[in-house]
C-alpha positions in Angstrom: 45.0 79.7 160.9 43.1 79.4 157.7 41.6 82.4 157.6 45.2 84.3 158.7 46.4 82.0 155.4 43.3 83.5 153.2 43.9 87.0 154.2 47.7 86.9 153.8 46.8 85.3 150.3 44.6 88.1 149.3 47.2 91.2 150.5 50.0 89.1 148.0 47.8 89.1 145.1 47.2 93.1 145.2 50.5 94.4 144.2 50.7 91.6 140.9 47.0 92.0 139.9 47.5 95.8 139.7 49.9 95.7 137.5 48.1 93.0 135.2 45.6 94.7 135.5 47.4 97.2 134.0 49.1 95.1 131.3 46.1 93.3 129.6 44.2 96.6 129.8 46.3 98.6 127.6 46.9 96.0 125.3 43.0 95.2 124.7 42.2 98.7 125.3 44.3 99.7 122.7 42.3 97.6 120.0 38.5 98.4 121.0 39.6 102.2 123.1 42.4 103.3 121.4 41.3 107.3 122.9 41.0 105.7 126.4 44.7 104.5 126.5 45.7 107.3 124.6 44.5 109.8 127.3 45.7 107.3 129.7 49.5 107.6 128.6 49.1 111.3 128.9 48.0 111.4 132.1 50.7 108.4 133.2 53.6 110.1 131.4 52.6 114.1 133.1 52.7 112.1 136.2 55.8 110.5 134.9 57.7 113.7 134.1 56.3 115.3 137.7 58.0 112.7 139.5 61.2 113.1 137.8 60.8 117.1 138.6 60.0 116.1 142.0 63.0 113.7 142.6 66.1 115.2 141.2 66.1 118.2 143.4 66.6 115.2 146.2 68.4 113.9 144.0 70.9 117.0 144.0 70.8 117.8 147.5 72.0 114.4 147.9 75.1 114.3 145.3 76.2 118.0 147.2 75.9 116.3 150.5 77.7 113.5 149.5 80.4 116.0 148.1 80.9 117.5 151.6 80.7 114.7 153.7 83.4 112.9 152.2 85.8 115.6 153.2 85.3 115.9 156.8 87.0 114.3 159.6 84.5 112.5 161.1 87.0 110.9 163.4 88.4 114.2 164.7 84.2 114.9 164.9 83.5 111.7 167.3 86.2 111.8 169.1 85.0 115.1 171.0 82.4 113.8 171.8 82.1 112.8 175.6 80.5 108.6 175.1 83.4 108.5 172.1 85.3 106.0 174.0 82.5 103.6 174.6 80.8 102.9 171.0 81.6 99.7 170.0 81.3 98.6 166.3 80.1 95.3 165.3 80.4 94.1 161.4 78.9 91.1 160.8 80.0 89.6 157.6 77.6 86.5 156.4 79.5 84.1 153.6 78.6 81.4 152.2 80.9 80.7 148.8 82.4 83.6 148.3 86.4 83.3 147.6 89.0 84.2 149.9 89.8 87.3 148.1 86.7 89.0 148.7 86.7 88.6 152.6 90.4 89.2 152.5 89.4 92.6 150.9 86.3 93.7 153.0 88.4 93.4 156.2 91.7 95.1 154.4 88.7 98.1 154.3 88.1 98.0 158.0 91.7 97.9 158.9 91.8 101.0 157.0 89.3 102.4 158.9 90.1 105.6 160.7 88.2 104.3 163.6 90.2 102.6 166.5 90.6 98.9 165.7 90.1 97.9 169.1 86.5 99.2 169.1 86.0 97.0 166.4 84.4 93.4 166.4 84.0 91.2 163.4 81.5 88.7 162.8 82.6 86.0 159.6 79.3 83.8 159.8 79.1 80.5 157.4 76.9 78.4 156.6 77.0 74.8 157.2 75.9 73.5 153.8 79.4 74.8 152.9 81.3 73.6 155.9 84.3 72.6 154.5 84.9 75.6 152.5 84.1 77.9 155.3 86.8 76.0 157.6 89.7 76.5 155.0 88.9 80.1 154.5 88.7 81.1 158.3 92.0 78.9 158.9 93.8 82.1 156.5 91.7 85.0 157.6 92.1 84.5 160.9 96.1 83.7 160.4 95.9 87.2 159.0 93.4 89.3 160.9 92.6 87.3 164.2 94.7 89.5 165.9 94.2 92.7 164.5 90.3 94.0 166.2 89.4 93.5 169.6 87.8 90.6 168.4 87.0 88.3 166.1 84.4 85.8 166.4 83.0 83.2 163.8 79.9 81.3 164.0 78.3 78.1 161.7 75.0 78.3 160.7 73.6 74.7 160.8 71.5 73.6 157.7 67.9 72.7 157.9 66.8 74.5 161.4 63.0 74.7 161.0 61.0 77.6 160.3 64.2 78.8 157.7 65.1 79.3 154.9 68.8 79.3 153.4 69.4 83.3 153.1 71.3 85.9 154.4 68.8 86.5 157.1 68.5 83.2 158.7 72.6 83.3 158.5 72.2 86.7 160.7 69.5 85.7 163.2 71.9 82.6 163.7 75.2 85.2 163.8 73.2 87.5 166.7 72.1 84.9 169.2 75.5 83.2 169.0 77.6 86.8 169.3 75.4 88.4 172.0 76.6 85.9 175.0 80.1 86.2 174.4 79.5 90.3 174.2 78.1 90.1 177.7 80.8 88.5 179.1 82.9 91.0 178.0 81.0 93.2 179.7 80.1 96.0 177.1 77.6 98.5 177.4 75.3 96.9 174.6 73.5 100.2 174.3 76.3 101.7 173.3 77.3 98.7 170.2 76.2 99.6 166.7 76.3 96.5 164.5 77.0 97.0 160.2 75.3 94.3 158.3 77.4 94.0 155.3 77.3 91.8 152.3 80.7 90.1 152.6 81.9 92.5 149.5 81.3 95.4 150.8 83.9 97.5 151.4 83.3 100.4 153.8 84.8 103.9 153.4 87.7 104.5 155.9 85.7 107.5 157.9 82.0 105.4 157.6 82.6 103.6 161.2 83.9 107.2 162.5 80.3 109.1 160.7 78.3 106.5 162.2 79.7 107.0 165.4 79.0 110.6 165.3 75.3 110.2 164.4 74.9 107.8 167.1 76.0 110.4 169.5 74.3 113.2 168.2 71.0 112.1 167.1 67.9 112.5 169.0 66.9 108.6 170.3 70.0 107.1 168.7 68.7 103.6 169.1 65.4 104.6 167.3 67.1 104.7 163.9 68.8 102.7 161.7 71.9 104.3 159.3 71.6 104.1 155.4 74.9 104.8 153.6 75.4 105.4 150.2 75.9 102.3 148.1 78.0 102.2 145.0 79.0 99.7 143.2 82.3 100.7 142.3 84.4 97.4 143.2 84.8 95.6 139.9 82.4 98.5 138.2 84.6 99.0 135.3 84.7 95.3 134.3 81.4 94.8 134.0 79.1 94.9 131.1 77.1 97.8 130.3 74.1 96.8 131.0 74.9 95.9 134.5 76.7 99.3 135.0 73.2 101.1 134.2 71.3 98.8 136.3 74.0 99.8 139.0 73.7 103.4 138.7 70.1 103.5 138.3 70.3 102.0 141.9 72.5 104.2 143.6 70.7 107.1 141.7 67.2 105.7 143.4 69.0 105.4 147.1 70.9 108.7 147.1 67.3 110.4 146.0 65.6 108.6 148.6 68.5 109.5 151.4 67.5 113.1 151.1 63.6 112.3 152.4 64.1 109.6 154.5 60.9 109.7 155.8 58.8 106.3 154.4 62.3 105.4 153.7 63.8 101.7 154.8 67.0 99.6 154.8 68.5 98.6 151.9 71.8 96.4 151.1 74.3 97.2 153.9 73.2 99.6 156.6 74.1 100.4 160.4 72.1 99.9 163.3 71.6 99.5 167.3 72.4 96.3 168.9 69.8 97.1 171.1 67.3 97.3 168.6 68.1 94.2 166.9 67.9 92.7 170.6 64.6 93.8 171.2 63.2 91.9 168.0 64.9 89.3 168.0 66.9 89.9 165.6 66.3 88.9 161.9 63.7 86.9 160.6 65.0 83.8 159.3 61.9 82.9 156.7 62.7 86.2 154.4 64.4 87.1 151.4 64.2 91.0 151.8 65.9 91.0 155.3 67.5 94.4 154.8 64.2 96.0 155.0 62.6 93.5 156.8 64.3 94.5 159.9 63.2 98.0 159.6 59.5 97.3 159.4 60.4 94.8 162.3 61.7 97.8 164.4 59.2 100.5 163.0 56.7 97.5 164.1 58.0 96.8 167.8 58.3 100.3 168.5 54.7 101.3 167.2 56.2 103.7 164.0 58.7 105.6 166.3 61.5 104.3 164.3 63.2 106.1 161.3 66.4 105.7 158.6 69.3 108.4 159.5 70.7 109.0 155.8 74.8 108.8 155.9 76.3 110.4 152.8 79.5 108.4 153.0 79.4 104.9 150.2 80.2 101.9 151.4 81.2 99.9 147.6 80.1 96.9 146.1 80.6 94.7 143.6 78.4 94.0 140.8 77.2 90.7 139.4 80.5 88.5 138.0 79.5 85.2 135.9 81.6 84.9 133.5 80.4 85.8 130.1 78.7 88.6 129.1 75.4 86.2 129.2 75.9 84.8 132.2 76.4 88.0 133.5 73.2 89.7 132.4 71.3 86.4 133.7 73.2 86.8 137.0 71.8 90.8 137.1 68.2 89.7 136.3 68.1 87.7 139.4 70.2 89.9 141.0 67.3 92.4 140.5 64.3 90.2 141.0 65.5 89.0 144.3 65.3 93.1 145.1 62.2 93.4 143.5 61.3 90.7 145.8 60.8 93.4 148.2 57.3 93.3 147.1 57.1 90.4 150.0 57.2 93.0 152.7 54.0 94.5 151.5 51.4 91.6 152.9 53.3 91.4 155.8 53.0 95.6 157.0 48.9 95.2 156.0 48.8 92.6 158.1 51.1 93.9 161.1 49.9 97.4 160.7 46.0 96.1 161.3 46.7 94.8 164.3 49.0 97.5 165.5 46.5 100.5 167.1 49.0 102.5 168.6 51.3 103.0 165.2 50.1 106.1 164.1 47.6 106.0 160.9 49.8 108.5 158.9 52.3 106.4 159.5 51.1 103.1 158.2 49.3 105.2 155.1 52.7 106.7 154.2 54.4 103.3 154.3 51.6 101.3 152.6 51.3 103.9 149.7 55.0 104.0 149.0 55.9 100.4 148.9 52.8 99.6 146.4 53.5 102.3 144.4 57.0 102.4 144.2 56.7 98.4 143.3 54.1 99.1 140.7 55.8 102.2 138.8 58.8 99.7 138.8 57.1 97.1 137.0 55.0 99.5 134.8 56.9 102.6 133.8 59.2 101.3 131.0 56.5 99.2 129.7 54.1 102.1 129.6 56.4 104.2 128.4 58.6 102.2 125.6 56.0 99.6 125.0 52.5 100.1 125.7 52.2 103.5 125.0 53.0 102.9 121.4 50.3 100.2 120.8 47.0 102.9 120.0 48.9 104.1 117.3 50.4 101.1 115.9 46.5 99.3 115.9 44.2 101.9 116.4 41.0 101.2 113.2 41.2 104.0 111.0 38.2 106.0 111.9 39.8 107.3 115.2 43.3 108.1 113.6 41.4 111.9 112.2 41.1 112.6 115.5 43.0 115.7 116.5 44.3 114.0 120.2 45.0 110.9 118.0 47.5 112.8 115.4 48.7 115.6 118.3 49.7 113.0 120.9 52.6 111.3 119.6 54.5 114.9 119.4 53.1 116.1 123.2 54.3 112.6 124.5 57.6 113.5 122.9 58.1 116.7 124.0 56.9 115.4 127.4 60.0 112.6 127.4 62.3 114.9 126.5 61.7 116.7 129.8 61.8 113.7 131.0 65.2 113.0 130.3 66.9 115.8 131.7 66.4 113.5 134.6 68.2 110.8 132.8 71.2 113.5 131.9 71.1 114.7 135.6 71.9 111.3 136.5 74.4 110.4 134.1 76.6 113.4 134.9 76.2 112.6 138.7 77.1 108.8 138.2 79.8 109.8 136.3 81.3 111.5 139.4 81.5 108.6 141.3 83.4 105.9 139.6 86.3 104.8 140.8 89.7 105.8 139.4 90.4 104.3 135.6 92.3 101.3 136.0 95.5 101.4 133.8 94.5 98.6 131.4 90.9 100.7 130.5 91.3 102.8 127.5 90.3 106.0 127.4 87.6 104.9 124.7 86.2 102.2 127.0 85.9 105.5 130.0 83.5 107.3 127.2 81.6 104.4 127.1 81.5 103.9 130.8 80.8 108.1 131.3 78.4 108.8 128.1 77.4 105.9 125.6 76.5 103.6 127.7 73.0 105.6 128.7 72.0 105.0 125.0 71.2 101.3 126.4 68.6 102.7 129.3 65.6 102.2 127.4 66.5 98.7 127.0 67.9 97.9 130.4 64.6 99.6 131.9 62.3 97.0 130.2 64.5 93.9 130.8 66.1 94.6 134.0 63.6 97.4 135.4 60.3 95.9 134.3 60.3 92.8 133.8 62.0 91.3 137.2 59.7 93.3 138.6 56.9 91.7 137.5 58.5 88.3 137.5 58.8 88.8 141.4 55.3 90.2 141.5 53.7 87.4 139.5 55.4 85.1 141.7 54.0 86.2 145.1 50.5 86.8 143.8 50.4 83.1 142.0 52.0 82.0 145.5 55.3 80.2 143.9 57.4 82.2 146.6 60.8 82.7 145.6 64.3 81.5 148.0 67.7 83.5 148.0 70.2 83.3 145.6 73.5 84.8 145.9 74.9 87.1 143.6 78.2 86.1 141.8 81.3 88.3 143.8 84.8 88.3 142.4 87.2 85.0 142.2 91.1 85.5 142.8 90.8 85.6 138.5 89.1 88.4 138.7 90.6 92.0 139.0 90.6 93.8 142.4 89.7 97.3 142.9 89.4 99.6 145.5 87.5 102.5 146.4 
């Protein structure tokens, strides 16, 4: 057991010591070696601008996809199909202290589902800690929606079970075991049950349930995959602050460039996937903050790397961070985005499953291993590199290596070289400005330019302190061993204006 302890120790220090490694290198480098970090930024930014080249033709082929598929009738689609009438969809809806408004408008969503409603089963789980609250909350949904699915369960996670800890996926593990007996007695064909893990405020598109039905039926090895939507966060989008509307769209940006090469890809937010699956690991862990991509490496590991994401180009919506003031709000996003960065936590645990897994393919675990470390440490050091760090040579550089011709050329090529850069940036800004939500009367037109255009000025800013630096907040955490719990994200009060998809 100590030696299991030593070597999970050592696989959590390598993602955080890379990228101090990286940090305190640049910085003393740039006193004693200015020409080393000088070449160094060249080489980092070309790689930089090649990944930006590389991505938004994804990135594209995503945003058209997404443009077609939310025109078709998916329901029409499904419902030719011979198994139609047997897929059963599960939603399982964990809540803690979230107001009433939010669940009221998450189910409101599914009602307006195009899919039958008597193929549909909720799952509201609380959590004991908040007992009281829970009870008064479920007394009015279920006055209002008891009656209107084929069924609607609701479970209690008990406080302090061992081996947990309080989080969404502990809530979930508790929400399966507790769902799956009273699914077998109504005698369902649990192959045929696809179960949406939602945050409680997500509201899904009225043909999502209908799409993922489709792909269940028409993919190869159905229960083999799991089913990534596109995620917006488009619910309260246009109250927020700028900053947190960036931070937003720089995530949906990442997901919808990812959806067209899933491969490598896994779960994030709220996703779709096979009760039998979920069955056959037993469910969600419950001693994990990352559980939506935890339970893809639990599947990819159970199934020995014969498990893959099926993109869905259909957005389930959101909403972003609510505290208050504009600082509490910002402080609410930086947690917000180091419990995602806290994602990092998934990379010790594939080292140390993939090691002792011989029959997952070794292109598999490569490809899985590479992309999680070096997606976590371009996230940590890109904007500092690039805003930051990069500057330093010049700024301190001794005065016998500023003649140089590299020393006085680079600041121009690293220029030219973020400029190309930025048509990425542009790219994105157009796209993200497709997919707000309709202008709420009481936003001005001037606030929309802001919302559309101006507010992009701020990226270089929001990718240090909410890009960079959660990032390696999370990092630094798991490599000095201070291991991080869940927090939930602040969700709309009945104060707080509603909107819709």
């Amino acid at each position: 057991m100590k030696l299991e302890r030593l070597e999970t120790r050592i696989y959590e220090i390598i993602p955080g010591s890379l990228v101090w490694i990286t940090i305190i290198a640049s910085l003393a480098l740039s006193f004693v070696r200015p020409l080393w970090v000088v070449y160094f930024i060249i080489v980092y930014d070309l790689y930089w601008l090649f990944r930006v080249a590389y991505y938004l033709p994804f990135l594209l082929i995503s945003w058209f996809t997404y443009k077609s598929d939310i025109k078709k009738d998916w329901l029409t689609m499904v419902s030719a199909l011979p198994e139609y009438k047997n897929v059963y969809h599960l939603v399982m809806l964990p809540t803690v202290k979230e107001d009433v408004v939010v669940l009221r408008d998450s189910l409101n969503s599914l009602l307006q589902s195009s899919y039958p409603k008597d193929k549909i089963i909720i799952v509201l789980g609380g959590e004991e800690r908040a007992k009281e609250s829970f009870i008064e909350k479920v007394d009015i949904i279920k006055q209002e929606f008891g009656s209107k699915f084929f069924a609607f369960y609701t479970t209690l996670h008990p406080k302090d079970l061992p081996n947990e800890i309080i989080g969404k996926g502990s809530n979930m593990n508790w929400m399966g075991h507790q769902v799956l007996p009273k699914l077998q007695k109504l005698g369902i064909d649990l192959d045929k049950v696809i179960v949406s893990a939602f945050d409680v405020d997500t509201l899904a598109h009225p043909q999502y349930l209908a799409c993922i039905a489709y792909k269940f039926l028409t993919e190869p090895d159905p229960l083999r995959s799991s089913y990534q939507p596109v995620v917006l966060y488009n619910n309260n989008l246009w109250e927020s602050p700028a900053p947190v509307r960036v931070a937003m769209f720089g995530t949906t940006v990442w997901l919808m460039t990812e959806l067209a090469r899933p491969e490598g890809m896994m779960t994030f937010s709220s996703h779709s996937m096979s009760l039998r699956m979920l069955i056959d690991v037993g469910f969600w862990e419950k001693d994990i903050v990352s559980e939506d991509s935890r339970i893809f490496l639990q599947a990819l590991l159970h199934y020995h790397g014969d498990y893959r994401v099926t993109p869905i180009y259909l957005p389930v919506s959101m909403d972003t961070v609510m505290s208050g003031s504009y600082r509490d709000a910002l402080f609410a996003l930086y947690k917000q985005l180091r419990r995602w960065a806290w994602g990092v936590e998934n990379f010790p645990y594939m080292i140390r499953r993939f090691l002792r897994d011989p029959q997952m393919p070794i292109l598999t675990k490569i490809g899985f291993l590479w992309k999680q470390l070096e997606g976590m440490y371009t996230w940590a050091t890109v904007p500092l590199l690039i805003f930051l760090l990069g500057q330093l040579p010049f700024w301190f550089a001794p005065q016998e290596f500023r003649s140089y011709a590299v020393f006085q050329n680079t600041p121009f090529t690293l220029e030219w070289l973020m400029r190309f850069a930025m048509v990425g940036v542009f790219v994105s800004a157009i796209l993200s400005a497709t997919l707000l939500p309709r202008r709420p009367k009481h936003i001005s037109r001037w606030q929309t330019l802001i919302v559309t255009i101006f507010q992009w000025a701020l990226l270089p800013v929001t990718f240090v302190l909410f890009g960079a630096i959660p990032a390696i907040d999370a990092q630094t955490r798991l490599m000095l061993g201070k291991y991080m719990g869940f927090n939930v994200s602040p969700k709309r009060t009945q104060q707080t204006t509603k909107l819709k998809t």
